[in-house]
N, C-alpha and C positions, 0 to 999 in steps of 0.2 A: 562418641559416648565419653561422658568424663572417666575419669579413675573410679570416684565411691560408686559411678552406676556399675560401672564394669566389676568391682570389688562385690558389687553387693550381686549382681546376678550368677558371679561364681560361686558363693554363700549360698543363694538359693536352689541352682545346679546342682551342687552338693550333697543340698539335703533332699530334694526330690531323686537321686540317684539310692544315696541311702536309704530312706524311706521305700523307694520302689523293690531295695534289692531286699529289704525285709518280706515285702509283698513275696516277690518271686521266694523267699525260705517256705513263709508259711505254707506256700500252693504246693511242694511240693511233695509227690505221693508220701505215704505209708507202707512201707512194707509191699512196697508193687504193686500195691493193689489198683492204682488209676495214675493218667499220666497228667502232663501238667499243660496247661491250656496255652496254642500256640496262636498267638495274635496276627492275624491280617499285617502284610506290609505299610495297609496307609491306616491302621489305628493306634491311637497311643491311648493309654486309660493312665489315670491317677486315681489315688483315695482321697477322700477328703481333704484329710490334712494336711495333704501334700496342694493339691487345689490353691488353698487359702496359705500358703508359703510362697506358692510359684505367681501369687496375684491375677489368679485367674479369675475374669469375670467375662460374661455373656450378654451376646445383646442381639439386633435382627442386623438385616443390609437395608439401607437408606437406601430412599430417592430421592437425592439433594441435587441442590440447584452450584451446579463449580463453572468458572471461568477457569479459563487459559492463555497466556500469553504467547502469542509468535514471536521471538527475536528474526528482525528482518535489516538490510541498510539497502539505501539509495541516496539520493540526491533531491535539493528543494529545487524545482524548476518553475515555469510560468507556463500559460498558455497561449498559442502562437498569436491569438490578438489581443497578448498581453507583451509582446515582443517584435521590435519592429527596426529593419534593418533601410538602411536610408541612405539611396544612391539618388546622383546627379543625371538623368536620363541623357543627358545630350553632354556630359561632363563640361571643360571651361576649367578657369582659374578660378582660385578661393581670393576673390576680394578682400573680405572680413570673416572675422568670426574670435567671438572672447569665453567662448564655452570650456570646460576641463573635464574629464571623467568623474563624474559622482553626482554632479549640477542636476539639479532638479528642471523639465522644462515642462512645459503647459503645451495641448493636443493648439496646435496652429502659431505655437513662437517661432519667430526666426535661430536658425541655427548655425547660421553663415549665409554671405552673398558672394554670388558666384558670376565672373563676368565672361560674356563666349562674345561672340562676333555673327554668332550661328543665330542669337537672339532675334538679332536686329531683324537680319534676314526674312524672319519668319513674322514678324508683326507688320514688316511692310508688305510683304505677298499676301498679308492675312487682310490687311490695310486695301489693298490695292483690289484683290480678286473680292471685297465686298462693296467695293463702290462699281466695280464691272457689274455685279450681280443684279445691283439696284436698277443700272441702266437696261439690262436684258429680261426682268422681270417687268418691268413696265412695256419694250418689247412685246414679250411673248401676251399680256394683256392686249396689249393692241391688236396684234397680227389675229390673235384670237378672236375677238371682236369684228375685223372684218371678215374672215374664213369664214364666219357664222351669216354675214349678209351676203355672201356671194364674191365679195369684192377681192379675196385674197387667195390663192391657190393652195391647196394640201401641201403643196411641195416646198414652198417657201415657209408656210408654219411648222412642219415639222424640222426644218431648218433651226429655224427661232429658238424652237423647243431642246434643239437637243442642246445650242447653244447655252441656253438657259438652266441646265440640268449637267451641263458640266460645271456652269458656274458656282451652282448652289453646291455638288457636290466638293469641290475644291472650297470652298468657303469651311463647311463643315470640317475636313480635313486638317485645316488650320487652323479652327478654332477647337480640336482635339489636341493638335500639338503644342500649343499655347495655355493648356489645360497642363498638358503634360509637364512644363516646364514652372510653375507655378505661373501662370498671366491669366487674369480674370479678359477674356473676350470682349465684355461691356464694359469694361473702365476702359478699356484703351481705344486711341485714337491719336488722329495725326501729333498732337503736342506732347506725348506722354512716351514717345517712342523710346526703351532702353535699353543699355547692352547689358544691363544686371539682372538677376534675380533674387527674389530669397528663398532661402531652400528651408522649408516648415518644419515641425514636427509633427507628424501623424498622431502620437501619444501622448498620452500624459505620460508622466516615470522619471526617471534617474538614466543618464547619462552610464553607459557601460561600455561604452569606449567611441572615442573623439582619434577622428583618423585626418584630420586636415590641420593645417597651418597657412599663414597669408603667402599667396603668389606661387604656390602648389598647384600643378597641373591634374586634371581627376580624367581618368573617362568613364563612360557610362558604366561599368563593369565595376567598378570603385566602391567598395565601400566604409561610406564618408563616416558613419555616426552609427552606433544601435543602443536601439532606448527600450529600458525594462520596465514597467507596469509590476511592482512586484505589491501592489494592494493586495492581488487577487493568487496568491502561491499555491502551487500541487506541489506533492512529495512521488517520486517516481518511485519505487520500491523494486528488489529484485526479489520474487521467490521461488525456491525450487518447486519442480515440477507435482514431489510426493506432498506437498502442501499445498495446493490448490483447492482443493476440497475444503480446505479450513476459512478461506477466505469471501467474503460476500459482499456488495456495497452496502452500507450503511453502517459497517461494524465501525468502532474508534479506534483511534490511535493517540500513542502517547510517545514522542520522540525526542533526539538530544541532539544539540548539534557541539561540533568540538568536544564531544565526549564531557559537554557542561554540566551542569548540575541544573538548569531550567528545563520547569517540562514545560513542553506547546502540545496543541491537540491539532487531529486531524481526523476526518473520517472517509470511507472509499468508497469513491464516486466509478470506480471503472476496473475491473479484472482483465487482465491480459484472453483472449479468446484463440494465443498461438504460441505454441512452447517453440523457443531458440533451438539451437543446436546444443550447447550447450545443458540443456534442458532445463531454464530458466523458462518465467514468464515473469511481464508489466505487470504491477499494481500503481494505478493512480489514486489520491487521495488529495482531497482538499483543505490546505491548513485552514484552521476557525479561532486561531489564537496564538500570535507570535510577537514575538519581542523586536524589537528597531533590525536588532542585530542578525534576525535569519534574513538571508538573504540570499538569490538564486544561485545555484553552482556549489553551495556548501553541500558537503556530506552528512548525514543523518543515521544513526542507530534507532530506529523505531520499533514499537514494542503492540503488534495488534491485539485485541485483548480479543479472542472469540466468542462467542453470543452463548449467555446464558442459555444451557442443558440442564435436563434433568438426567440423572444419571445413577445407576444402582453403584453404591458408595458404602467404604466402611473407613474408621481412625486409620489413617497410614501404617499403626503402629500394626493393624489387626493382621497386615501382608507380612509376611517374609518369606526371603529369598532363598535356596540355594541349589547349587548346580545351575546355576541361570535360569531358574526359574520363579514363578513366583507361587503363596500357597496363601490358602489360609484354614482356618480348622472349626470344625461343624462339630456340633453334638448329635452323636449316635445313640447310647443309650448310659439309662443309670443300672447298672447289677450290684449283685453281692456277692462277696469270695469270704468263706472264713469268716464270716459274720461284719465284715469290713464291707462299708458301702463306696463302688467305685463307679466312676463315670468315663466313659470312651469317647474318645472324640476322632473323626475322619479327617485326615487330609485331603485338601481337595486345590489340585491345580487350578490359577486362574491365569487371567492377563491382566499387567494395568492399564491403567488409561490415564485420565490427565490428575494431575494433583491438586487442592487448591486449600488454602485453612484449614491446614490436619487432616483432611480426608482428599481417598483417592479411590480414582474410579476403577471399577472394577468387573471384565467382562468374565460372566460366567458357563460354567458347560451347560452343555444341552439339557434339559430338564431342571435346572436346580428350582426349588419350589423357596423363590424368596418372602412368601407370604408363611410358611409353616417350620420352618430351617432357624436354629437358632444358632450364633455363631459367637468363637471366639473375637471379644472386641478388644479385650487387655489379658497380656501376658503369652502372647505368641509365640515370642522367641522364647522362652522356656519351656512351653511345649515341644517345641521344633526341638530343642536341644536335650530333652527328653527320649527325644525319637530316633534323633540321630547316636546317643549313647546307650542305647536299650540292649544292644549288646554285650555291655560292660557293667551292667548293673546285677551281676553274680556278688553274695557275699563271700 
């Protein structure tokens, strides 16, 4: 409150103390003959003129439509097949490789060539157990054909057979681990045989961290490269347990990263369904608008907005506080004292609720009749302060 407001509502104090303590002269008896009217602890009355000094005016409680904000923080993350971690299955020396952390690469670029000895091995058993295959498949054709005229015995074809059935199984075998290592099955043959590979990218994305250099031993357990996809960002959120109820998917979000001055948006795709130890839970959310510069692993202050309510509401100003509590004031009735027309008003405890544009919400007691109830909407706190001095308003 500035000085002149604070100057001018002790000016007003003032004179409604004064004015009141004239009320309480006139009211009281004559000559014994009646006593003087003792007021309820939750009403305060004014006269007129007292009224229109203290800027008292009246109005109903709303059913306005207020938003609220969560302050929340987390982190901008990705999702896991938007992030992809890139080992050497059978590991090997790093041949080549001219890649840096931050490097952009395309889903199937090379990312280094990798040379083992182990390669070889396996394109020639792969080589070798599919030319066996051919010759035991024509085999097991045969024998079959004659078992069917009589000419060959059961014992000798299932012989053929199973030979044939280990071949083709070994065959398959090899051309999984040759899958495995990056080697297309059908390009290769006898002339093509070699100790290299190239080891791909699974993703599209940026480079987030390069773990090899040339002539660097890896093994399978290694990990060489991981690549982020950050097109597609979540924002992981922490909220506490007593706020869960506020939060829904679909609501928006509006966040900062480095405590910047750019807002991005985001909206929540997924609520945690298990509170920590701590008594946290997950919020996920999907950013729908960010700048070069968000990117995964940064920190975030986000601000959920919650979904427009209707909600029974009055001017912020219409509340006040004390004793930790909160009030606001009703009119009771208009009488007359001494030919003076005076109006009483009720105090009535409330609770509040969320704030938004001047007005806040407002839960009330049981019964209150917000369709017939007219209430203080300006000049509360000189009511209040009325009420709280109604002791000392003796002349």
């Amino acid at each position: 409150m500035t000085k002149v407001s604070f100057k001018l509502s002790i000016i007003i104090l003032s004179l409604i103390i004064s004015l009141n303590s004239c009320t309480n002269r006139d009211s009281k008896p004559v000559g014994g003959a009646t006593e003087a009217e003792v007021l309820p602890e939750d009403i305060v009355e004014l006269r007129d003129d007292q009224i229109k000094l203290a800027g008292v005016e009246m109005g109903i409680i709303e059913m306005r439509t207020l938003s609220n904000s969560l302050k929340v923080n987390g982190i901008i993350t990705v999702g896991p097949q938007n992030l992809a971690t890139v080992c050497m299955p059978l590991g090997g020396f790093i041949k080549n490789t001219t890649l840096l952390p931050g490097n952009r690469v395309s889903k199937g670029q090379t990312l280094a060539t990798i040379e083992n000895q182990e390669f070889v091995d396996i394109q020639q058993s792969y080589l070798e157990a599919k030319n066996r295959l051919f010759f035991a498949e024509a085999e097991f054709n045969r024998h079959t054909d004659l078992y069917k005229n009589d000419v060959y015995s059961e014992s000798n074809l299932q012989q053929v057979t199973v030979e044939y059935k280990n071949l083709k199984a070994l065959v398959k075998s090899l051309e999984q681990k040759l899958i495995l290592i990056g080697i297309s099955p059908e390009k290769l043959n006898e002339e093509n045989i070699s100790s290299t590979v190239n080891l791909v990218s699974p993703i599209s994305g940026f480079l987030k961290e390069v773990n090899v250099n040339i002539g660097k031993s890896v093994s399978p357990n290694d990990v060489l490269f991981e690549i982020v996809n950050n097109e597609k960002l979540f924002l992981e959120l922490t909220l506490f347990e007593k706020d869960a109820y506020r939060v829904v998917p679909g609501q928006k979000i509006r966040f900062f990263v480095n405590n910047g001055d750019d807002v991005h948006d985001a909206v929540i795709t997924q609520t945690g369904k298990a509170v920590s130890n701590d008594k946290t839970l997950i919020v996920y959310a999907s950013v729908v608008s960010a700048s070069k510069n968000v990117i995964p692993g940064m920190y975030v202050n986000a601000l959920i907005e919650e979904s427009d309510i209707k909600v029974t509401s009055l001017p912020s100003d219409a509340v006040v506080s004390f004793d930790d509590k909160n009030y606001i004031f009703a009119f009771e009735k208009d009488k007359e004292e001494a030919g003076k027309a005076i109006t009483e008003y009720k105090i009535i405890e409330v609770k509040k609720g969320i704030s938004s544009s001047g007005y806040t919400e407002i839960i009330l007691p049981e019964g209150f009749d917000i369709n017939t109830t007219k209430v203080v909407i300006k000049g509360a706190y000189n009511l209040l302060s009325a009420k709280k001095n109604a002791g000392e308003m003796a002349c």
